[in-house]
C-alpha positions as a LaTeX table, in Angstrom:
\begin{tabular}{lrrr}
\hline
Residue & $x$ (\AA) & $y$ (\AA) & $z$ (\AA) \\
\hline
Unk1 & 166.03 & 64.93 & 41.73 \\
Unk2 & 168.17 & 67.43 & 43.05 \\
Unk3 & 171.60 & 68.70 & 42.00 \\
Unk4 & 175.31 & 68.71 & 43.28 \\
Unk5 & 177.11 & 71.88 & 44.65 \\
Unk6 & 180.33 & 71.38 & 45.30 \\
Unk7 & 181.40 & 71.54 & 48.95 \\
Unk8 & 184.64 & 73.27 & 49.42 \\
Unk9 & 186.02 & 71.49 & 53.18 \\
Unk10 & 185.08 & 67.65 & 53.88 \\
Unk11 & 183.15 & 66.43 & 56.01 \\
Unk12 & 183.12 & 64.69 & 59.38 \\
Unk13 & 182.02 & 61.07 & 59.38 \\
Unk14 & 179.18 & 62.44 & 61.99 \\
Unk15 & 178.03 & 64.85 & 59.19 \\
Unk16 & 178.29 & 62.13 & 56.23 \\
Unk17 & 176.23 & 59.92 & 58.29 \\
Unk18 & 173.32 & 62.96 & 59.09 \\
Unk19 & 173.49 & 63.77 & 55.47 \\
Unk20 & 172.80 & 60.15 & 54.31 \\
Unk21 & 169.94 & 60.19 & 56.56 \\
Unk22 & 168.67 & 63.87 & 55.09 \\
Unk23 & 169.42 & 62.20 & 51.44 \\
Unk24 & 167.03 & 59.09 & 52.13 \\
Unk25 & 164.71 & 60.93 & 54.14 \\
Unk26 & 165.18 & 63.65 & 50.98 \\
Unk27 & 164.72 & 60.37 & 48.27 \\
Unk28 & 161.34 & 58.69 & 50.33 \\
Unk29 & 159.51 & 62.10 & 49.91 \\
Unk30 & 160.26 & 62.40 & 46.46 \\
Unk31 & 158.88 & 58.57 & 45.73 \\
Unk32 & 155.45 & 59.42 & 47.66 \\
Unk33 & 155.65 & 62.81 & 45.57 \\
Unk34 & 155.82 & 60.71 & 42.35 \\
Unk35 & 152.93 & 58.17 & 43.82 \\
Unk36 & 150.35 & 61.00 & 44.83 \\
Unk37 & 151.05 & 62.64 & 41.28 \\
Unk38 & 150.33 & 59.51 & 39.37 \\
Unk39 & 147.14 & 59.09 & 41.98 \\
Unk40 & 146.26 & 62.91 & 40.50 \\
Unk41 & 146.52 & 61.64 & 36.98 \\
Unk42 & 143.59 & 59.44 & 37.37 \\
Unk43 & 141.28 & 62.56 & 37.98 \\
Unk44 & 143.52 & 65.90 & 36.48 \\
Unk45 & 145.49 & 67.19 & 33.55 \\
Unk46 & 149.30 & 66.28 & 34.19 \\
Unk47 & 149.92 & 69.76 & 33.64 \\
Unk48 & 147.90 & 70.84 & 36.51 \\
Unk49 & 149.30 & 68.17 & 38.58 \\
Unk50 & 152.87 & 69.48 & 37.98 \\
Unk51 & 151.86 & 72.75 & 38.78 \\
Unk52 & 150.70 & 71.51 & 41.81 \\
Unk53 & 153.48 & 69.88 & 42.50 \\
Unk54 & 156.05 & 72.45 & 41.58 \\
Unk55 & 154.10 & 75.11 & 44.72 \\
Unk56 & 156.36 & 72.90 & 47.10 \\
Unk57 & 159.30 & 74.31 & 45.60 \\
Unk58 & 157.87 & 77.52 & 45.39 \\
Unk59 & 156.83 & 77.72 & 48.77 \\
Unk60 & 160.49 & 77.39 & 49.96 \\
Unk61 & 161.33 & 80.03 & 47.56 \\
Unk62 & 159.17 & 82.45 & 48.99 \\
Unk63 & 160.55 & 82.09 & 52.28 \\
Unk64 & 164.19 & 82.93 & 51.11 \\
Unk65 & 162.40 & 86.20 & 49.29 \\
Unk66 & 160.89 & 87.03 & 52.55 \\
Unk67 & 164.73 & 86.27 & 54.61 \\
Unk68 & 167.00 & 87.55 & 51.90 \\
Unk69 & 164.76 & 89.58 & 49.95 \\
Unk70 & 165.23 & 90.65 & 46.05 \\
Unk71 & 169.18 & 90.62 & 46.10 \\
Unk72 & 168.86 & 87.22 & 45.96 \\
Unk73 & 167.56 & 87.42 & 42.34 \\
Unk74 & 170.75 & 89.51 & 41.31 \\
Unk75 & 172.24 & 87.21 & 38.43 \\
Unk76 & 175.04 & 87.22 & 36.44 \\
Unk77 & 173.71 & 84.61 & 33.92 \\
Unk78 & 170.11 & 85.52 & 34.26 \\
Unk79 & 170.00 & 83.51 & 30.53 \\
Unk80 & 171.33 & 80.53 & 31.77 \\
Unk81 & 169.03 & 80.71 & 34.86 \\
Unk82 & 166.16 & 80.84 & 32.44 \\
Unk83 & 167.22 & 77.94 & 30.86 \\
Unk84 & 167.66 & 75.78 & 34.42 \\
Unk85 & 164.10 & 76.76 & 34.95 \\
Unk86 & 162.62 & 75.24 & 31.58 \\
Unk87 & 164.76 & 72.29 & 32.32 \\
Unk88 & 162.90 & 71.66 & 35.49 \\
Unk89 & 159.76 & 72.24 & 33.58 \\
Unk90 & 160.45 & 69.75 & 31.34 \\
Unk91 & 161.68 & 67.40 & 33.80 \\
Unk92 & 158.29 & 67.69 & 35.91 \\
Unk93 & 155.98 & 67.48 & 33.11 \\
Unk94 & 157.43 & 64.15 & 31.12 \\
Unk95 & 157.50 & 62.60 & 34.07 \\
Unk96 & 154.26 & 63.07 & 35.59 \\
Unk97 & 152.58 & 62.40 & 31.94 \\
Unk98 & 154.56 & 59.24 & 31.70 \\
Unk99 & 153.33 & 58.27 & 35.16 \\
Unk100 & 149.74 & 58.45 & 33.87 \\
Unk101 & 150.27 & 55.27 & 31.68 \\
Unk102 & 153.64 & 53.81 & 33.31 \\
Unk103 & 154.28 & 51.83 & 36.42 \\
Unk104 & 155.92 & 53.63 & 39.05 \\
Unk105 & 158.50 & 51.61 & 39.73 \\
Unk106 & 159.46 & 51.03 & 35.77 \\
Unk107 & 159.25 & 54.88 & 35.38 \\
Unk108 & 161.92 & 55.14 & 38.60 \\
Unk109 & 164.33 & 52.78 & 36.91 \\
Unk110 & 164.52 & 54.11 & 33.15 \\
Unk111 & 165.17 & 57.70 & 35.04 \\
Unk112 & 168.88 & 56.23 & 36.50 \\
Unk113 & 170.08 & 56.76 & 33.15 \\
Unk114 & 170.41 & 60.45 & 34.23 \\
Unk115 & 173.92 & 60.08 & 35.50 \\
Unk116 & 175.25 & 58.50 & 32.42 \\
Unk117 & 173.64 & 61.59 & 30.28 \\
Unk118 & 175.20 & 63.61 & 32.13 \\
Unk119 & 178.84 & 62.47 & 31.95 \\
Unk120 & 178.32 & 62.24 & 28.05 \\
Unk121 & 177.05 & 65.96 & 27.92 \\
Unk122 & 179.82 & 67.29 & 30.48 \\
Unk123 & 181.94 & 65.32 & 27.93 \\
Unk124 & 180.30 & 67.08 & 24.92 \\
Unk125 & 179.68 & 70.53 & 26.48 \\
Unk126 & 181.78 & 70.84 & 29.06 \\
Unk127 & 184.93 & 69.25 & 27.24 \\
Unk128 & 185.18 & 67.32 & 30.52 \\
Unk129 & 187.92 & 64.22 & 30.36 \\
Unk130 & 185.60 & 61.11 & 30.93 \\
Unk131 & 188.31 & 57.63 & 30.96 \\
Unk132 & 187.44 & 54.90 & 29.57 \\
Unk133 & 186.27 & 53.26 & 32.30 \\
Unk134 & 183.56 & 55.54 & 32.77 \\
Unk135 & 182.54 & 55.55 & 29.34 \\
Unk136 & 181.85 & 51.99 & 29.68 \\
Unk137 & 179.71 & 53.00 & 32.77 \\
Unk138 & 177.86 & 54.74 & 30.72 \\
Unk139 & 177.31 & 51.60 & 28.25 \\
Unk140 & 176.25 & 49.61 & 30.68 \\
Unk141 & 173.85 & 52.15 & 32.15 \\
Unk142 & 172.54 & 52.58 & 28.75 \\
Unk143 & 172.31 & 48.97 & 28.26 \\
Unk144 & 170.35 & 48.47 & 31.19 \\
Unk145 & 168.18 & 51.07 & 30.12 \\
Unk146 & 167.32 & 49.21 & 27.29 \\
Unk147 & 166.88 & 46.00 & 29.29 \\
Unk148 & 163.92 & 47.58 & 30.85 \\
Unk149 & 162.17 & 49.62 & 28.14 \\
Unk150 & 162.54 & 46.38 & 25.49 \\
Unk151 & 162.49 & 47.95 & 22.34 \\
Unk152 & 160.56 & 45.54 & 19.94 \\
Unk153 & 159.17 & 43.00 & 22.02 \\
Unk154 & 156.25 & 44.87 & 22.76 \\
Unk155 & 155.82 & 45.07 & 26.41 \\
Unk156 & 156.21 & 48.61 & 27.18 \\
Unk157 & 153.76 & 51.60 & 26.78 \\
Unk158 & 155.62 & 54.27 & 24.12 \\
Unk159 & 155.52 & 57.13 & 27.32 \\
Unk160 & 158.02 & 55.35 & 28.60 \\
Unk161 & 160.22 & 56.99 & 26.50 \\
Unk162 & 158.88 & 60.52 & 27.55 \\
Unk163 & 160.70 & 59.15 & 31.05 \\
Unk164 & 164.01 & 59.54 & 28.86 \\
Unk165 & 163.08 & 62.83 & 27.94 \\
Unk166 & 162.88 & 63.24 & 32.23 \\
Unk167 & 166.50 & 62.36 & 32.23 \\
Unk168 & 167.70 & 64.16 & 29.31 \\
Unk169 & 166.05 & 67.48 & 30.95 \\
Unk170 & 167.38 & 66.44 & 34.52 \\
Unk171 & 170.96 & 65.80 & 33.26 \\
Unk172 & 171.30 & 69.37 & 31.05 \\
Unk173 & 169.78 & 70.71 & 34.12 \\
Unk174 & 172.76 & 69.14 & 36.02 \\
Unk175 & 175.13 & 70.82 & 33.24 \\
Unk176 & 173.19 & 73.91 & 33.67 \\
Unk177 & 174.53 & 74.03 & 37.29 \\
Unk178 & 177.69 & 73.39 & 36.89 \\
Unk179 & 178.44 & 75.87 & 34.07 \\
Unk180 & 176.45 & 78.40 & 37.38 \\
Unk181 & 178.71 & 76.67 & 40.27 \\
Unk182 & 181.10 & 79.20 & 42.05 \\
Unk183 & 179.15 & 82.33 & 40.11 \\
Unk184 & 176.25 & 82.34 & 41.28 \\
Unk185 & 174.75 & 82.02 & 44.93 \\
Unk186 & 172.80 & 78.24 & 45.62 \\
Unk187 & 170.10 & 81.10 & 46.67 \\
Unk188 & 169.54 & 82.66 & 43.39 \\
Unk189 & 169.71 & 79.10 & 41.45 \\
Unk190 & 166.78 & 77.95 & 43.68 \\
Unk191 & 165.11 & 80.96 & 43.24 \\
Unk192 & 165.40 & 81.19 & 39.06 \\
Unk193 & 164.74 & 77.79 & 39.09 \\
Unk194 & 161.45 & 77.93 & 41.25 \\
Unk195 & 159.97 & 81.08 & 39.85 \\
Unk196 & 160.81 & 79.80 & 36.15 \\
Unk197 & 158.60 & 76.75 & 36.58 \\
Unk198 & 156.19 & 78.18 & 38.74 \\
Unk199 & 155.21 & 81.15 & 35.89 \\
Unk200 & 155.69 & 78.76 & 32.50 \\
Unk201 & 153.86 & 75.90 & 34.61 \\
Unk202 & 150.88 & 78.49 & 35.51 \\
Unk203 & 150.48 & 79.94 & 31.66 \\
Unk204 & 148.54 & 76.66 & 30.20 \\
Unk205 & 147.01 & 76.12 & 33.75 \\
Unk206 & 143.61 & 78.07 & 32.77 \\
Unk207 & 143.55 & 75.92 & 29.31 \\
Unk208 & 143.80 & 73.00 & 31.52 \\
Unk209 & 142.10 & 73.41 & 34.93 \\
Unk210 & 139.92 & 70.86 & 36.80 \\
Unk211 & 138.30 & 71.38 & 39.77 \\
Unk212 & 139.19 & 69.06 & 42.67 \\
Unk213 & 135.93 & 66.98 & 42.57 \\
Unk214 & 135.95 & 66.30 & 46.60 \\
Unk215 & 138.43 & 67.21 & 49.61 \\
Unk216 & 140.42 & 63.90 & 49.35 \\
Unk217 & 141.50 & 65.18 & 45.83 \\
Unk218 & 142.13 & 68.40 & 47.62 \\
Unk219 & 144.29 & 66.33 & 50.56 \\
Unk220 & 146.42 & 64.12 & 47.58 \\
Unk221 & 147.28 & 68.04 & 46.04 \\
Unk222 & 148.08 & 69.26 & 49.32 \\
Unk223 & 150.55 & 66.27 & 50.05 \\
Unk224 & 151.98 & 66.20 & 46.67 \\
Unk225 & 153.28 & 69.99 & 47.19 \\
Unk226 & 154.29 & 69.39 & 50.63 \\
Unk227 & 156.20 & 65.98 & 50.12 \\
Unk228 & 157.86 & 67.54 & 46.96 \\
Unk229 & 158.94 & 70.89 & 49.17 \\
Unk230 & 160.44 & 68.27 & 51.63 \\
Unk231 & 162.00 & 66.31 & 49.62 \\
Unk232 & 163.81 & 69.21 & 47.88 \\
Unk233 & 164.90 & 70.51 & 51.55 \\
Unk234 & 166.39 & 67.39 & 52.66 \\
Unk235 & 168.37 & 66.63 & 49.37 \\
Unk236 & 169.73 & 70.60 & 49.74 \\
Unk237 & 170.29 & 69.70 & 53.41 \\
Unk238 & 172.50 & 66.59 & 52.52 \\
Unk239 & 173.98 & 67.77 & 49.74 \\
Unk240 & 175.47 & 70.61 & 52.46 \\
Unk241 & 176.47 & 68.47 & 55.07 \\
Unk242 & 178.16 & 65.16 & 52.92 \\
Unk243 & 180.23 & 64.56 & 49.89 \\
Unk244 & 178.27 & 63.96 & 46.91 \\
Unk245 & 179.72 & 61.16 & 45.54 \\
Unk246 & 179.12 & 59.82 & 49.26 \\
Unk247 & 175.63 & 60.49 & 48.67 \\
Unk248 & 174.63 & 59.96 & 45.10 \\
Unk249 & 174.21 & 55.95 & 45.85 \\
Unk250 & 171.59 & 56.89 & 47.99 \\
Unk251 & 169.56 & 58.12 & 44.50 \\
Unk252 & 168.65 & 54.28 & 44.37 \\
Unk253 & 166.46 & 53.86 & 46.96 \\
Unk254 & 164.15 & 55.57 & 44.63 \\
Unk255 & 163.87 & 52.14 & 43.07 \\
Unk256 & 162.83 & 50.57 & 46.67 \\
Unk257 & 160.02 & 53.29 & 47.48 \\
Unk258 & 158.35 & 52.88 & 43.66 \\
Unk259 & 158.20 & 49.40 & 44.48 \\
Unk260 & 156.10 & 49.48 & 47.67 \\
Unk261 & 154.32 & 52.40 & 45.99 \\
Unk262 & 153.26 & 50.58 & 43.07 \\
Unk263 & 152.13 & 47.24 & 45.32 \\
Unk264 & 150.47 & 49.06 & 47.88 \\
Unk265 & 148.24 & 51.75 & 45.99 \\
Unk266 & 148.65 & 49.91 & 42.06 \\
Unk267 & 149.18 & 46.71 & 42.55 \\
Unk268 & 151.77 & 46.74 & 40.31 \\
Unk269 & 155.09 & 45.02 & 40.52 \\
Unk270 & 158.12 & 44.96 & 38.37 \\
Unk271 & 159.09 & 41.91 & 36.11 \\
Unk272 & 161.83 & 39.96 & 36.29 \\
Unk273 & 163.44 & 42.40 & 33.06 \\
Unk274 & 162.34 & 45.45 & 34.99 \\
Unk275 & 164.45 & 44.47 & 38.38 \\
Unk276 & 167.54 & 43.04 & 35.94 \\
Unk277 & 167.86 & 46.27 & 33.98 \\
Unk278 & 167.70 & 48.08 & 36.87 \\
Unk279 & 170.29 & 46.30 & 39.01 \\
Unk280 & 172.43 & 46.86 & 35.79 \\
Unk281 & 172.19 & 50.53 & 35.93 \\
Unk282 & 172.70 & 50.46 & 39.89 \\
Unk283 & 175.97 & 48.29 & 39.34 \\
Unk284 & 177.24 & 50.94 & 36.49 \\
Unk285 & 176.46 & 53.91 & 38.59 \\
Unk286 & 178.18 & 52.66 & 41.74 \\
Unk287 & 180.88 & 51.89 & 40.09 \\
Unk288 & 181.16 & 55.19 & 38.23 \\
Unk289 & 180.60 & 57.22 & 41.94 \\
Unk290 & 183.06 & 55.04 & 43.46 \\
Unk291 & 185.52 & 56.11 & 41.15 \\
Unk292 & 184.95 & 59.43 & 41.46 \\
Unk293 & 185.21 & 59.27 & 45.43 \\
Unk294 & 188.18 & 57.40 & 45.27 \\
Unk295 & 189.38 & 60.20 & 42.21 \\
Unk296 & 188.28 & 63.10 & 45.23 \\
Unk297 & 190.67 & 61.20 & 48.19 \\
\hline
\end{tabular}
């Protein structure tokens, strides 16, 4: 998951179409991130697997050390960049120990609820004017939420609901970024954010560390860094060259790569409730971005 600068001039449709493509190509690294981390929980602490995973991002922030150097780290909210950074903690770590006993593609759907939190928290925090229109948006989403997970009938595994603590800590990291927007350089966000996770991520690590048992445990840590690096680059990339609300449809592909994920390397598949609650969500959230391109015309 990535987050949504705002773009001060608009785009051409040339650009919109190139960031789509970056978004996807941003979205399908992110899905085979998630599938080599749950292959990782089969033989690691989920805690070392999100460290592992979180050196992508830290890789990339190295590099703009080494171009930019330490102004970059200059912050005028170094508190609230703290905070971002144990938001993407949290956001790594529920997720990848939900992954250990959820399937991937039921884990992908029950995350889409992200958007909704976050228009109730800008609401909340922000004292943001949500319509009413939205606000139903955000029952459906919720609704559909609940048509996956199935409170009471017994079908789901209780860390599915450490997947809602995923999108609780993704959508107050979104809130995060706004209160930053137009203060603080993209840059030094990154950076915080990166170097925040990287250190609290790295403090349990010796309480928790396995050795890679062969090289092909080695390989699946390698790609799950690299895939998670790329993916972060690409959503950055399109989120600089197209309109978010032009983009933020794109999110749901997610859904499509945790399918083929799960058949191909789990053999799992979603049920019938799985795929309903899902499409629910999608319908609620494309409505709610589609009002808020047609709000930005």
């Amino acid at each position: 998951m990535a987050d949504i600068p705002v773009r001060r001039t608009l785009p051409t449709a040339a650009e919109s179409l190139r960031g789509i493509a970056f978004m996807a190509g941003g979205f399908f690294f992110y899905a085979t991130s998630d599938m080599l981390a749950k292959l990782l929980t089969q033989s690691m602490h989920p805690l070392q697997v999100a460290w592992t995973r979180q050196l992508g991002l830290l890789a990339f922030v190295l590099v703009l050390l080494v171009r930019h150097g330490l102004p970059i780290l200059r912050s005028r909210h170094p508190g609230l960049q703290v905070s971002r950074g144990i938001t993407a903690v949290l956001t790594a770590t529920s997720f990848i120990f939900a992954l250990a006993y959820v399937p991937l593609a039921d884990a992908v759907a029950v995350t889409f609820v992200a958007p909704f939190l976050v228009t109730a928290l800008a609401a909340l925090i922000l004292r943001e004017r949500i319509g009413p229109r939205r606000w139903i948006a955000v029952a459906l989403g919720f609704v559909g939420t609940l048509v996956v997970i199935r409170p009471g009938a017994g079908v789901f595994h209780p860390a599915i609901f450490l997947v809602l603590v995923t999108a609780t800590a993704f959508a107050l990291r979104q809130i995060l970024s706004r209160l930053l927007s137009g203060d603080e350089p993209l840059q030094t966000t990154i950076a915080y954010t990166g170097l925040t996770a990287s250190l609290l991520l790295t403090i349990p690590l010796p309480f928790v560390w396995i050795t890679p048992p062969d090289w092909q445990v080695v390989a699946i840590m390698a790609g799950t860094a690299v895939t998670a690096g790329l993916a972060e680059l690409g959503i950055i990339r399109a989120l600089d060259l197209a309109q978010a609300a032009v983009l933020a449809p794109v999110q749901y592909t997610l859904m499509i790569w945790g399918t083929v994920w799960g058949f191909l390397i789990f053999a799992q598949l979603p049920d019938l409730w799985t795929l309903t609650g899902a499409a629910i969500i999608m319908a609620s959230g494309g409505y709610s971005f589609w009002r808020e391109y047609r709000a930005g015309l």
